[in-house]
N, CA, C and O atoms as a GROMACS GRO file, in nm:
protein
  404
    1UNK      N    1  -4.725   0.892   2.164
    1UNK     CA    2  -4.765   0.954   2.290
    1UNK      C    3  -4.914   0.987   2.282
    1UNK      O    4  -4.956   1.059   2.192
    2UNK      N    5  -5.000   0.931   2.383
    2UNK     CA    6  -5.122   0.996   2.422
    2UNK      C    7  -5.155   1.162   2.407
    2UNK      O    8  -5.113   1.261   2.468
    3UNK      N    9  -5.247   1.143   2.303
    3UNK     CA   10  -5.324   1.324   2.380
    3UNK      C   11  -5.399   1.291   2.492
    3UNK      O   12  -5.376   1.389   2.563
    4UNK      N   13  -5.458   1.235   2.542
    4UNK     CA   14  -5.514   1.229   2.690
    4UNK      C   15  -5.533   1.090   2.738
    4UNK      O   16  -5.567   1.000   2.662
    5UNK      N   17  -5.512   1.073   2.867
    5UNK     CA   18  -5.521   0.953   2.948
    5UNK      C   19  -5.654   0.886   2.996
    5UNK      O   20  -5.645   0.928   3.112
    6UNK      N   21  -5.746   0.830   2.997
    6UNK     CA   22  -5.824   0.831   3.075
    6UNK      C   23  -5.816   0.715   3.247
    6UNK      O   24  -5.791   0.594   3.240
    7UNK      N   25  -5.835   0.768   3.349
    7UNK     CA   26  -5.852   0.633   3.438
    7UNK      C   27  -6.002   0.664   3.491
    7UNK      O   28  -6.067   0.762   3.456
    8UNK      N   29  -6.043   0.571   3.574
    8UNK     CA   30  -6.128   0.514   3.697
    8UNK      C   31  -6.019   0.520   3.810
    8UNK      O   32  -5.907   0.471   3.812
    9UNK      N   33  -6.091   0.599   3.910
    9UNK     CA   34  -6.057   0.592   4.019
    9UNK      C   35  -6.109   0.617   4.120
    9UNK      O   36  -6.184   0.714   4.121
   10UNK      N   37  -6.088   0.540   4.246
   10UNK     CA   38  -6.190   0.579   4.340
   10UNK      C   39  -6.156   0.729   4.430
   10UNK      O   40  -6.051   0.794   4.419
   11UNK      N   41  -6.281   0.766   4.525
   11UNK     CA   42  -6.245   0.925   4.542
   11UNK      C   43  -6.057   0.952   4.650
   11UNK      O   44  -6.008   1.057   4.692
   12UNK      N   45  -6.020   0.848   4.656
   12UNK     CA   46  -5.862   0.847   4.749
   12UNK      C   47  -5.792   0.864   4.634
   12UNK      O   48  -5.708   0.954   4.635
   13UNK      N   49  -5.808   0.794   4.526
   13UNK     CA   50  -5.704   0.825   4.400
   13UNK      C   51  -5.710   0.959   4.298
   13UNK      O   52  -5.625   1.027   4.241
   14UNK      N   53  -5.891   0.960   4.310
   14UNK     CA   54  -5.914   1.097   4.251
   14UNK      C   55  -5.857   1.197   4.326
   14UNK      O   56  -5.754   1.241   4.275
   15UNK      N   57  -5.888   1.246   4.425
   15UNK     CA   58  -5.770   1.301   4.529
   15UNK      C   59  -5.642   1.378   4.486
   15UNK      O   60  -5.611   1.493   4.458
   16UNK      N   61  -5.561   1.212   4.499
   16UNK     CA   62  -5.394   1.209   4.498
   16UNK      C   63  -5.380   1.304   4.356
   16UNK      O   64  -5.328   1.414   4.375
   17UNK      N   65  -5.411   1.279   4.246
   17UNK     CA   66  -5.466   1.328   4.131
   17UNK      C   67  -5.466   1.452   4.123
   17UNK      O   68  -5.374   1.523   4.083
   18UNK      N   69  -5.590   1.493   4.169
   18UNK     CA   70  -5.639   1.669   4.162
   18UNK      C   71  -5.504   1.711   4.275
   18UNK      O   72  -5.464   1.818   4.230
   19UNK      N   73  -5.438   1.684   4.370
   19UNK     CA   74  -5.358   1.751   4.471
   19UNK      C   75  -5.172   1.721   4.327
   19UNK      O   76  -5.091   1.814   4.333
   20UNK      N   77  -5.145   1.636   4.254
   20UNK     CA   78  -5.059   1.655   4.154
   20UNK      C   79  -5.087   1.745   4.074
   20UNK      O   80  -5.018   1.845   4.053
   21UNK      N   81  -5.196   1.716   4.019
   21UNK     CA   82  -5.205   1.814   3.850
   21UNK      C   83  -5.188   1.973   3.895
   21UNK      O   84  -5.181   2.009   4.012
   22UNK      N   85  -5.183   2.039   3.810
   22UNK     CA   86  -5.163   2.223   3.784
   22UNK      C   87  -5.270   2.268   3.820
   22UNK      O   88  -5.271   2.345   3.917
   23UNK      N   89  -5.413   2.228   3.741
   23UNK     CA   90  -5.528   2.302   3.827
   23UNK      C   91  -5.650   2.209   3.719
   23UNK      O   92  -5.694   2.218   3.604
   24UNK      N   93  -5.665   2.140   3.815
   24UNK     CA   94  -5.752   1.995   3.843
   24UNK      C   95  -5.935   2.035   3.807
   24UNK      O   96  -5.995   2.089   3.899
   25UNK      N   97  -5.992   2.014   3.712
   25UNK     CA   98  -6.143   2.067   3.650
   25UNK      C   99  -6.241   1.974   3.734
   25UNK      O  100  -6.232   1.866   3.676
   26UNK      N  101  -6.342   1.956   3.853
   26UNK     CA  102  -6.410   1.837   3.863
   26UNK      C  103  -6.520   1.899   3.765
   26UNK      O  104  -6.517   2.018   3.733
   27UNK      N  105  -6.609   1.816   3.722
   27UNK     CA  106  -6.703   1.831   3.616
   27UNK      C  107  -6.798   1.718   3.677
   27UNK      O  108  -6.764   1.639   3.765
   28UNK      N  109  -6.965   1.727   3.594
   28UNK     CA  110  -7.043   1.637   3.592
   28UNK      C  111  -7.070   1.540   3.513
   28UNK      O  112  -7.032   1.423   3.509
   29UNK      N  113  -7.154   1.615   3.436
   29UNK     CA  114  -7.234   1.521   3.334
   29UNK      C  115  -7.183   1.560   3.229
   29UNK      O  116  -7.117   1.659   3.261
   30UNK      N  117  -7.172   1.541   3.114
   30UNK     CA  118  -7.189   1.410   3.082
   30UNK      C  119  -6.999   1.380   3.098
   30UNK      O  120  -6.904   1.456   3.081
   31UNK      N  121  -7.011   1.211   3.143
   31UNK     CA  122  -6.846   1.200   3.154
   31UNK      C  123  -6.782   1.172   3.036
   31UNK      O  124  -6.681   1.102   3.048
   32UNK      N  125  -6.820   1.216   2.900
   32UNK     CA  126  -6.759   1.172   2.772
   32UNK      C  127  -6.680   1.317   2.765
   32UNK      O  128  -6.570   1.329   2.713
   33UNK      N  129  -6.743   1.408   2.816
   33UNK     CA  130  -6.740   1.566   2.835
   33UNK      C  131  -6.559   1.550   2.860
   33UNK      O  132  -6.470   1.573   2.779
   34UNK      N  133  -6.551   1.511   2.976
   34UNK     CA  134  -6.385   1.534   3.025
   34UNK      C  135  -6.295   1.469   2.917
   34UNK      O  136  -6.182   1.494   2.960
   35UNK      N  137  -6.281   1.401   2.805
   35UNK     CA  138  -6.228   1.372   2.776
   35UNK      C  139  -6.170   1.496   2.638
   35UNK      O  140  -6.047   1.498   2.628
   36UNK      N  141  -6.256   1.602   2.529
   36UNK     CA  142  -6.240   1.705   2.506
   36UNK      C  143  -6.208   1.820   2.563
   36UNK      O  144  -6.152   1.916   2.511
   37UNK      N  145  -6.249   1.807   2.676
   37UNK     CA  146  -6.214   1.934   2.822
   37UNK      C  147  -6.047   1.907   2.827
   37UNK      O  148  -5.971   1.991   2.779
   38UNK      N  149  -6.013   1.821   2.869
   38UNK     CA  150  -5.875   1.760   2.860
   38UNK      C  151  -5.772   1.782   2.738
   38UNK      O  152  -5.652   1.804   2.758
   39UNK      N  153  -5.832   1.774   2.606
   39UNK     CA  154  -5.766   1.783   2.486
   39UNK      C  155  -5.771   1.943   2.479
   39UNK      O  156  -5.666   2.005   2.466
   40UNK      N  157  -5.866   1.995   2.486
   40UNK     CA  158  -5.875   2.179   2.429
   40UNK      C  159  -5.808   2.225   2.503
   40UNK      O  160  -5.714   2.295   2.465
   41UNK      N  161  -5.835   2.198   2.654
   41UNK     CA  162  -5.762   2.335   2.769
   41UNK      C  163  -5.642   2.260   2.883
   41UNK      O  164  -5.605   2.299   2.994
   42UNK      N  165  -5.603   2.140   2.804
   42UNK     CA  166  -5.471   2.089   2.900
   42UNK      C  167  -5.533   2.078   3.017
   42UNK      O  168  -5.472   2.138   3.106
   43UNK      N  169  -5.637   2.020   3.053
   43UNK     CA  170  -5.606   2.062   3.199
   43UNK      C  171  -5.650   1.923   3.286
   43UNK      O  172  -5.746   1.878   3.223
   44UNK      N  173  -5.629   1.850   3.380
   44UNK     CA  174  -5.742   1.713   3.397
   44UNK      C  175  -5.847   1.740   3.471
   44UNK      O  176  -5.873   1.842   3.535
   45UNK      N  177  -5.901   1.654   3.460
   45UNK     CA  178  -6.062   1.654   3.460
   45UNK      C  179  -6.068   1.529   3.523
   45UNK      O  180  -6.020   1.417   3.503
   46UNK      N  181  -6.163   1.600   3.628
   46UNK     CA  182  -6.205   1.461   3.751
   46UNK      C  183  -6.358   1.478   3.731
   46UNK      O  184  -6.398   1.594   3.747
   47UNK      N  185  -6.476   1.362   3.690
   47UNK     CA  186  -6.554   1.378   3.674
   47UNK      C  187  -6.627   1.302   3.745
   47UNK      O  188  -6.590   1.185   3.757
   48UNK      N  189  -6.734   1.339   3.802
   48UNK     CA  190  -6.835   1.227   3.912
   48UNK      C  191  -6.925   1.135   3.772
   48UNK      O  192  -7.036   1.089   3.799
   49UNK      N  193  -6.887   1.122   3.677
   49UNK     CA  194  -6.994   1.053   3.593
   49UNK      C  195  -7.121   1.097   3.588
   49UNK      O  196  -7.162   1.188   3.658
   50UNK      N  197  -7.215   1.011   3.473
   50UNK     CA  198  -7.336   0.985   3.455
   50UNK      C  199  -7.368   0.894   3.502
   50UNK      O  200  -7.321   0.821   3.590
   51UNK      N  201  -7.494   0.892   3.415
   51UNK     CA  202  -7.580   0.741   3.437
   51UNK      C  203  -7.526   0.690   3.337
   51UNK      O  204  -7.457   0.590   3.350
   52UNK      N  205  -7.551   0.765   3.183
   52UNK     CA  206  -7.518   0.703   3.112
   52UNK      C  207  -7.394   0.621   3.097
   52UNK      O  208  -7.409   0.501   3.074
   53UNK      N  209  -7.290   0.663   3.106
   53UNK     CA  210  -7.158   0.640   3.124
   53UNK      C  211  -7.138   0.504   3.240
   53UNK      O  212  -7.070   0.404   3.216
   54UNK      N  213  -7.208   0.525   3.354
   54UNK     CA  214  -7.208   0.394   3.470
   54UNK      C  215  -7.270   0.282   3.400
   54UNK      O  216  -7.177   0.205   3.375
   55UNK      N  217  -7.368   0.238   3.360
   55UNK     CA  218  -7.465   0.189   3.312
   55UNK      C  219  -7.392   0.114   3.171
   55UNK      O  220  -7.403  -0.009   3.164
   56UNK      N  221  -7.319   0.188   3.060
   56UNK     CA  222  -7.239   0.157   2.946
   56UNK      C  223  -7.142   0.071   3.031
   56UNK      O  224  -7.136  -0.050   3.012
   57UNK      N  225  -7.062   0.134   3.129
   57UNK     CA  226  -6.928   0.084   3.142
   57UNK      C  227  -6.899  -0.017   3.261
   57UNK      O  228  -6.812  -0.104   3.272
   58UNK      N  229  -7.022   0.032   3.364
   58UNK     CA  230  -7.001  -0.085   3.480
   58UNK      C  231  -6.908  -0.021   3.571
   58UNK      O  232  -6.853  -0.090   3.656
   59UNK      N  233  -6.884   0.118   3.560
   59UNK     CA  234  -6.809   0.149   3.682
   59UNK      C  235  -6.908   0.187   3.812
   59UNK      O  236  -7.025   0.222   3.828
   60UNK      N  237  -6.791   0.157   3.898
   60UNK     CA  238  -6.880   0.145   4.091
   60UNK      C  239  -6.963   0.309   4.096
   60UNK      O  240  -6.945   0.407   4.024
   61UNK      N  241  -7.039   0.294   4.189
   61UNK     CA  242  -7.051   0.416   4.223
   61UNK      C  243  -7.008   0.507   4.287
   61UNK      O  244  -7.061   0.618   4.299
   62UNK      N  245  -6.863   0.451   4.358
   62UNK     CA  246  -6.743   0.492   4.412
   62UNK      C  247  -6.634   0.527   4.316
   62UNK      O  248  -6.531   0.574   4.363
   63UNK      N  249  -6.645   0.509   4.177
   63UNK     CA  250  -6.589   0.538   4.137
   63UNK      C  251  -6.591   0.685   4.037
   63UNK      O  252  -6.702   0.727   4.006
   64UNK      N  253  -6.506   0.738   4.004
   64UNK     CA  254  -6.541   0.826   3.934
   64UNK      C  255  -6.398   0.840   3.812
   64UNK      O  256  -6.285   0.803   3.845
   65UNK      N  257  -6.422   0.888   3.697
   65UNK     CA  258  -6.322   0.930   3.570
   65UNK      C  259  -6.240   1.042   3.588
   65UNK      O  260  -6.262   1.151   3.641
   66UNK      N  261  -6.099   0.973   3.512
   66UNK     CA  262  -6.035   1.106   3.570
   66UNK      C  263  -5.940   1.120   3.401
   66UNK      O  264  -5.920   1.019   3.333
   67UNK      N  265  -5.911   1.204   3.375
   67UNK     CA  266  -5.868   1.243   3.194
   67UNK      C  267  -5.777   1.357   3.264
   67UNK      O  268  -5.809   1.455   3.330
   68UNK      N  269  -5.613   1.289   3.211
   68UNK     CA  270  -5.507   1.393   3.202
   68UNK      C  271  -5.469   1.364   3.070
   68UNK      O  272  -5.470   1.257   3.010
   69UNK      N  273  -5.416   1.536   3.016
   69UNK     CA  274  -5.358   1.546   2.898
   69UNK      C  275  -5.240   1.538   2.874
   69UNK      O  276  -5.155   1.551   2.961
   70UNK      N  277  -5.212   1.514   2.745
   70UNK     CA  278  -5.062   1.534   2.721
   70UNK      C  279  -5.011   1.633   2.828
   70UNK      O  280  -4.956   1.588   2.928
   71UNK      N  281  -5.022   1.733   2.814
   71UNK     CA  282  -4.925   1.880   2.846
   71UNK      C  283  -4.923   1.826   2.966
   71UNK      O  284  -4.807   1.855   2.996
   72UNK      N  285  -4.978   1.752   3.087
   72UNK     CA  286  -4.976   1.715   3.252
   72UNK      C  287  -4.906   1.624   3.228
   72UNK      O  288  -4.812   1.617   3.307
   73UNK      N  289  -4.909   1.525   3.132
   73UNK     CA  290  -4.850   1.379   3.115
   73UNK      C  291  -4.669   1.388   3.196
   73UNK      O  292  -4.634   1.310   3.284
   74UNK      N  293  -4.589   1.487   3.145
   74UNK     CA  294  -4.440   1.502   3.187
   74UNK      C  295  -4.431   1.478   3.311
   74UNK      O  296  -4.537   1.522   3.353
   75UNK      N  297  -4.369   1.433   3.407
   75UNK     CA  298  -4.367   1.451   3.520
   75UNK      C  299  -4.470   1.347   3.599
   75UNK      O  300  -4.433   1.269   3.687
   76UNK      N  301  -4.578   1.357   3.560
   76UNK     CA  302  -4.719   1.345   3.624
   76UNK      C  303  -4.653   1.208   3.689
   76UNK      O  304  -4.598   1.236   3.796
   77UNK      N  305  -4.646   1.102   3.664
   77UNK     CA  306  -4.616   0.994   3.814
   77UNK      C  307  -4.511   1.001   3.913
   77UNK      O  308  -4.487   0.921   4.004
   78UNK      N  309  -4.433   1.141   3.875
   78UNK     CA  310  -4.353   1.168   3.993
   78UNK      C  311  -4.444   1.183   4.092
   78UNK      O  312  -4.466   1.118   4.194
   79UNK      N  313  -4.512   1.321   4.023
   79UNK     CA  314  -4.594   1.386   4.118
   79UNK      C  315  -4.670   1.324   4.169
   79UNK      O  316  -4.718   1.382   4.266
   80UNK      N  317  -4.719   1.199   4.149
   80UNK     CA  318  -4.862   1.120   4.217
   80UNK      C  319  -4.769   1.090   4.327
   80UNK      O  320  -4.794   1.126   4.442
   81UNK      N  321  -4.636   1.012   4.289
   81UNK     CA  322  -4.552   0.941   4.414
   81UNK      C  323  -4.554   1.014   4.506
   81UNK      O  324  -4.592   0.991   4.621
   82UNK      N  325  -4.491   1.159   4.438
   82UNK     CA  326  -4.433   1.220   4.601
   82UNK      C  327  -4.594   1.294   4.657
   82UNK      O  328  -4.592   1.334   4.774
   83UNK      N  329  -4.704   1.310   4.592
   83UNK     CA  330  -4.813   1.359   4.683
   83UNK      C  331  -4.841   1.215   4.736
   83UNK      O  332  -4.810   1.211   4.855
   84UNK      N  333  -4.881   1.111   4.696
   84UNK     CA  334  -4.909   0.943   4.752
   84UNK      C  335  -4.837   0.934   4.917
   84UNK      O  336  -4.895   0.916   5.024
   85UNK      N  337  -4.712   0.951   4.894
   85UNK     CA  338  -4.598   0.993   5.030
   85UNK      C  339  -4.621   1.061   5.124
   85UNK      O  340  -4.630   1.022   5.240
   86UNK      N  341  -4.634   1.186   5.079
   86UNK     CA  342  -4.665   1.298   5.155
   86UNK      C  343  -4.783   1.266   5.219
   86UNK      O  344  -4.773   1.246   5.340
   87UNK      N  345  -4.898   1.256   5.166
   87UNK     CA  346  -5.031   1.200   5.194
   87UNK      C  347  -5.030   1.080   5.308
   87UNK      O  348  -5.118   1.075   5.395
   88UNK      N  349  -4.913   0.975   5.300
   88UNK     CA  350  -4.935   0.816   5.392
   88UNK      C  351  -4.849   0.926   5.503
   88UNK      O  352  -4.908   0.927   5.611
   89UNK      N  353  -4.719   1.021   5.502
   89UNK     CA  354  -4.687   1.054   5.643
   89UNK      C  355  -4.786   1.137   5.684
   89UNK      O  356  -4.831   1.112   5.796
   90UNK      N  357  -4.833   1.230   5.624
   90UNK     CA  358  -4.920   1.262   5.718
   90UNK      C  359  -5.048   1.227   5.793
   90UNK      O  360  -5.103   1.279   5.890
   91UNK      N  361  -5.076   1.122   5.716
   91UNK     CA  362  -5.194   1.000   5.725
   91UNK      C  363  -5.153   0.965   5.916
   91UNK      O  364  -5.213   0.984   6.022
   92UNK      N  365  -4.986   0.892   5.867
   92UNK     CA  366  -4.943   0.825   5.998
   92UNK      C  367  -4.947   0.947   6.122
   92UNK      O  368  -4.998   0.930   6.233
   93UNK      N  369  -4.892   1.052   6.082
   93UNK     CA  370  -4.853   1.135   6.221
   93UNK      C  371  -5.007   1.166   6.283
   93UNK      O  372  -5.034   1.162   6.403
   94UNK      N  373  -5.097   1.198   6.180
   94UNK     CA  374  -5.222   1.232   6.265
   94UNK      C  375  -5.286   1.100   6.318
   94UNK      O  376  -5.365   1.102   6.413
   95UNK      N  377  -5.244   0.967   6.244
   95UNK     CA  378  -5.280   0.893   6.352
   95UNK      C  379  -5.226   0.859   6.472
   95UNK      O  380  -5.286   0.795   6.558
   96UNK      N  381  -5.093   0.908   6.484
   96UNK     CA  382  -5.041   0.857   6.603
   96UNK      C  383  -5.037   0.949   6.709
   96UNK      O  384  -5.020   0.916   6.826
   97UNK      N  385  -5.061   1.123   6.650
   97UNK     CA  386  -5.116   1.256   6.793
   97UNK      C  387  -5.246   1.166   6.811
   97UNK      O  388  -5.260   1.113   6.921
   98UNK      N  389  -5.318   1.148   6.740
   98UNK     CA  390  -5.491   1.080   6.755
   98UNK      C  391  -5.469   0.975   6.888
   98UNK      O  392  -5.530   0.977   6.995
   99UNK      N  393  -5.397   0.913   6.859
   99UNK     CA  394  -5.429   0.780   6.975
   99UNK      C  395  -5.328   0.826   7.098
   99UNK      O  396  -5.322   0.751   7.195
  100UNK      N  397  -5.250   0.946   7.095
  100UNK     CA  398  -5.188   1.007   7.179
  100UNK      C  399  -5.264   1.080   7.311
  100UNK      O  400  -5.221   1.102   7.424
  101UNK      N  401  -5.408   1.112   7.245
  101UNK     CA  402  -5.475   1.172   7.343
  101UNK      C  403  -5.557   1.115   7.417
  101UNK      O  404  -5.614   1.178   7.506
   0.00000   0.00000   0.00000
């Protein structure tokens, strides 16, 4: 088992993410940072990156790092599903009062 996860994701997935986890850290610089932030205090870490880090790795500038730990790991792709869900109905209903008016 992983002590911490890392992904890339863009800011809709970073999102879904911080609205699952327990209580979601965004951070800056440096993005090597979230990955010890993650291991010491359990907690994930959504980070807007560096330069350095973009530049090494080639991620977009839409994208940003996201590091969950073990202790979030349990559960954690339930929780993306049912916030992912929750997130597309309410996506739909406000589009459909929207074109209602």
């Amino acid at each position: 088992e992983p002590d911490v996860v890392l992904m890339v994701c863009n800011s809709q997935q970073a999102m879904l993410v911080g609205e699952a986890a327990s209580a979601p850290r965004l951070m800056g610089a440096p993005t090597c940072a979230a990955i010890p932030m993650a291991y010491n205090e359990g907690r994930v870490g959504v980070s807007l990156g560096c330069i350095t880090n973009r530049i090494r790795t080639g991620i977009k500038p839409s994208e940003m790092v996201v590091t969950v730990p073990r202790e979030e790991l349990a559960g954690f792709t339930e929780k993306l599903r049912r916030r992912a869900k929750a997130n597309d109905e309410v996506a739909h209903a406000v589009t459909a009062m929207l074109k209602a008016k």
